[in-house]
N, C-alpha and C positions, 0 to 999 in steps of 0.2 A: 727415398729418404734424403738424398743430397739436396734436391728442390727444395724440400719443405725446410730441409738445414737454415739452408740458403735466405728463405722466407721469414724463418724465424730471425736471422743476424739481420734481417732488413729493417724488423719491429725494433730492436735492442738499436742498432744504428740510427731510427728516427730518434727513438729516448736521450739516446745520449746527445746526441746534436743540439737537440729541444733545449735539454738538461744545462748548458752553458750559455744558451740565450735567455736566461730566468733572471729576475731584478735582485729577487732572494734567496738569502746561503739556503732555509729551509726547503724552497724551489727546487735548486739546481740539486741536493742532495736526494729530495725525491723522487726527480726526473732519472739521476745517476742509479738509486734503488732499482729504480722500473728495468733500467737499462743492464745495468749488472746483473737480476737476476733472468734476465729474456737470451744474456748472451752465455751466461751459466748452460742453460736449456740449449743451448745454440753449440756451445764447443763438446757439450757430450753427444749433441746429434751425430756430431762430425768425428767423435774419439778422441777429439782433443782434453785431453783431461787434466793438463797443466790449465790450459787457459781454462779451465769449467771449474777447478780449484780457486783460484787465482778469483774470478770473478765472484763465487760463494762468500769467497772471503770479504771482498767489494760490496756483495751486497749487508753481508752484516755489518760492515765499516760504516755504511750510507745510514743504515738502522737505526744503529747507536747515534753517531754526527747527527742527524736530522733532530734526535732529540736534544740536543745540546742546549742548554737551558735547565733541564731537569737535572736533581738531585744525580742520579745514575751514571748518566752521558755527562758530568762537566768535568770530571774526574779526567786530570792531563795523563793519566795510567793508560787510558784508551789508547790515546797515540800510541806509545810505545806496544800496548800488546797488538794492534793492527799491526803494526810495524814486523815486529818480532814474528807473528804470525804469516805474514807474507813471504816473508824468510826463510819460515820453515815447511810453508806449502812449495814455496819452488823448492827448496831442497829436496823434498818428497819426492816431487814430479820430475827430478833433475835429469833432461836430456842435452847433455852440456853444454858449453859457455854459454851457446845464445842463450840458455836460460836465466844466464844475470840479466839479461834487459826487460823482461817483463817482471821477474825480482823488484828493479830499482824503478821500473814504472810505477810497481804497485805503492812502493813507498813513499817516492814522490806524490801521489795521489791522495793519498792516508797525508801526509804534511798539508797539500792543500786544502783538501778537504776539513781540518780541524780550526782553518783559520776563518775565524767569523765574514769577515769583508770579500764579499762578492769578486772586488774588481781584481785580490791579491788571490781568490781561488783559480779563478782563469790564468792569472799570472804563474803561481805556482804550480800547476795542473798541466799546465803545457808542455814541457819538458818529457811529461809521460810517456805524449801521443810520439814524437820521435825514436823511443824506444821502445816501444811498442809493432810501430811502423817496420823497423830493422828486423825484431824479432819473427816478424809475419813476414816478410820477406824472406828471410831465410829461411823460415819453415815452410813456406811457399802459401802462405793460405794470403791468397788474394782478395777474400772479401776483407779481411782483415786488412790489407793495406787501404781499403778504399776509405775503411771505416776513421782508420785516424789521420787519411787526410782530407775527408771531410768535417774529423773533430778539429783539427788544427783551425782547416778555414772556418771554424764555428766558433771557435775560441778569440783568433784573430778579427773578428767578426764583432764579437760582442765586444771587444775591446775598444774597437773603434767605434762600435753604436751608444754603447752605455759608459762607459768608462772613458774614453780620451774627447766624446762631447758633452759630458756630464761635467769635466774640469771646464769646456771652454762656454758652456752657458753663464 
């Protein structure tokens, strides 16, 4: 069961990677869906059920955001109940403090993600992976630390591919 865990965070870790090399907000929200809900599958392989919360919750976030445009999704309410909602999923799942740092990832995430412009989700979005990174560290899940430093270098990435040479063309 740990292999296949293990296999499954590797599918969710391509998604998300993918997911902030995408030109568009609709892109990179669909890539994040794919990805959220493969690491959903992935933290309850493992019994992590904070992070299998947490990411459910991600996936309905990416749900709603990807339709952004529609009557439903433009609603600025969303933020807040993602917000609110992540809040009170860690608190659910609350195995203390480290549990503030995938808390304020997740909301950091839910902020980026609501803002239409690509180059300001990356930007905004970043923050996450650091507290994330900490949080997996301390709880010691090491595929976890790989995962957001290679979302870092993916973020970092697209910043300079699409974004800091998109200003100097």
């Amino acid at each position: 069961m740990y292999i296949t865990a293990q296999i499954v965070g590797i599918i969710a870790l391509i998604c998300a990677v993918i997911s902030f090399q995408q030109r568009t907000h609709k892109r990179i929200l669909a890539f994040q869906l794919a990805a959220n809900t493969v690491f959903c599958i992935h933290f309850i392989m493992l019994g992590a059920y904070t992070g299998a919360l947490l990411n459910a919750v991600a996936a309905l976030r990416s749900l709603v955001f990807v339709n952004k445009g529609k009557p439903f999704a433009d609603n600025v309410v969303w933020l807040y109940v993602f917000c609110i909602v992540s809040v009170v999923a860690g608190v659910f799942t609350w195995n203390g403090l480290a549990s503030i740092l995938p808390i304020a990832g997740m909301v950091c995430t839910t902020v980026a993600f609501w803002i239409k412009k690509p180059s300001l989700v990356r930007l905004t979005a970043f923050p996450s992976s650091p507290m994330w990174l900490a949080y997996n560290l301390i709880t010691g899940s090491y595929a976890g630390v790989i995962t957001e430093i290679v979302n870092m270098c993916s973020i970092i990435t697209a910043i300079i591919r699409i974004d800091i040479k998109k200003k100097n063309e």
